[in-house]
C-alpha positions in Angstrom: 0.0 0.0 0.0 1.4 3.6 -0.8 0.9 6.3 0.7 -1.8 7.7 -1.6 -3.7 4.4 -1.3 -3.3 4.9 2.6 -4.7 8.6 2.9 -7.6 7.6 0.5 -8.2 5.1 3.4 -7.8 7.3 5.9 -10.3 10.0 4.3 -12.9 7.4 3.8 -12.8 5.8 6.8 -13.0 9.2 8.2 -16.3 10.1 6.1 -18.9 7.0 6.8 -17.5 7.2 11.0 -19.4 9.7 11.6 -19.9 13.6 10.4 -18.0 16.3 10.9 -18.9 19.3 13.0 -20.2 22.2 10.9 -17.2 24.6 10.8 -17.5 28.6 10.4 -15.8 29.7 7.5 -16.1 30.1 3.5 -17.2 26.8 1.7 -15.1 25.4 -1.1 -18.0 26.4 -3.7 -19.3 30.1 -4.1 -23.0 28.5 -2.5 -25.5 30.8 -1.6 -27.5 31.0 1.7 -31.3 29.6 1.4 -33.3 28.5 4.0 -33.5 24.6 4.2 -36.6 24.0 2.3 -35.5 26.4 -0.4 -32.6 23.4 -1.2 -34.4 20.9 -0.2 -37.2 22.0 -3.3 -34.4 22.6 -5.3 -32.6 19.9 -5.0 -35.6 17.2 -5.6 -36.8 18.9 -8.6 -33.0 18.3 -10.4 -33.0 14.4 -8.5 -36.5 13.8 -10.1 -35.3 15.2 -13.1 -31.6 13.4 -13.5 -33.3 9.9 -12.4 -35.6 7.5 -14.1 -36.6 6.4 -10.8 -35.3 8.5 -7.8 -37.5 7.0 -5.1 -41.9 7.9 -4.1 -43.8 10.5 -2.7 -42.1 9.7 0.5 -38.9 10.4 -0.1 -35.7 9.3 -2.5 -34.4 6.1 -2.5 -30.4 6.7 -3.2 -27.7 4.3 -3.7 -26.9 3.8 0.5 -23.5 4.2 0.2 -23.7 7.6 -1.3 -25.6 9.2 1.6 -22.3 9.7 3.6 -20.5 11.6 0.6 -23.9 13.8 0.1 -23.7 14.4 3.4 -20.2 15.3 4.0 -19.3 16.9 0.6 -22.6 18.6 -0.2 -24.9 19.3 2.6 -22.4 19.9 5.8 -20.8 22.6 3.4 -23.5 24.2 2.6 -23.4 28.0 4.1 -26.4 28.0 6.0 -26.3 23.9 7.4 -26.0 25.0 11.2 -29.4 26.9 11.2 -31.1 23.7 9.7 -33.1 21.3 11.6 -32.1 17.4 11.4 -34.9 16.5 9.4 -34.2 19.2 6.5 -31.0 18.0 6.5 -31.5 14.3 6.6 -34.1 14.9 3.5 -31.3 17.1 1.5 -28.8 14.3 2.0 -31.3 11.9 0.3 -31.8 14.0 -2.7 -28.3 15.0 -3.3 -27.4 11.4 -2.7 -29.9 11.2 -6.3 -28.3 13.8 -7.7 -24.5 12.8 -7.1 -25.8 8.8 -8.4 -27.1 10.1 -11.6 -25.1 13.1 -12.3 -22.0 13.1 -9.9 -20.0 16.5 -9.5 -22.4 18.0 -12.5 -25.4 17.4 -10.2 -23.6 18.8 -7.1 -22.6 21.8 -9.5 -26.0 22.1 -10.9 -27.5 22.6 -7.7 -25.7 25.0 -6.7 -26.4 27.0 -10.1 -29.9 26.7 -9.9 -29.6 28.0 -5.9 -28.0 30.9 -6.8 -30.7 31.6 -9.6 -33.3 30.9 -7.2 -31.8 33.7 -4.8 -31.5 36.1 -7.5 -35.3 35.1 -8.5 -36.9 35.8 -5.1 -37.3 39.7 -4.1 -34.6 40.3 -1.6 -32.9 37.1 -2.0 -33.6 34.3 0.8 -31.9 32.7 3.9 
């Protein structure tokens, strides 16, 4: 094992152990602030649309193991995360886990296009 292969290891094992504390600070991607169900809306309407079968009326129905990564890489980062209750973000997580199955980083990058449209949309922005 090299030492690449050993920090890819590490990372992982670090991801699906448990999540990380939200952290103050600038995200990696230029994401704007929206309240939860803003981008939770959002973010089903692109899942429903990038899947031929995302999940029901209840909820999406992601590939399990991608739930972590949603969850880590997408929703954690997300600017506004903190002020979210555990049930907005448990639903997120599900839908961007859709999104990252079907479209990968294109879906995570789509989302956040269409968030920032949405801001620019509503009168005074949102949060």
């Amino acid at each position: 094992m090299d030492a690449d292969e050993a920090q890819a290891r590490e990372y992982l094992a670090a991801l699906v152990s448990g999540p990380e504390p939200i952290r103050p600070g600038q995200p990696a991607l230029a994401v704007p602030e929206q309240r939860a169900e803003v981008v939770i809306a959002v973010a089903r309407r692109l899942a429903l649309k990038a899947a031929p079968r995302p999940g029901t009326a209840a909820g999406p129905n992601p590939a399990p193991e991608l739930l972590s990564v949603a969850e880590a890489l997408v929703v954690d980062e997300h600017p506004a995360a903190a002020d979210w209750s555990a049930a907005d973000r448990d639903r997120l997580v599900g839908w961007v886990a859709v999104l990252i199955e079907h479209r990968g980083e294109d879906g995570v990058q789509d989302l956040v296009r269409a968030l920032a449209a949405e801001l620019r949309d509503e009168p005074g922005g949102s949060r």
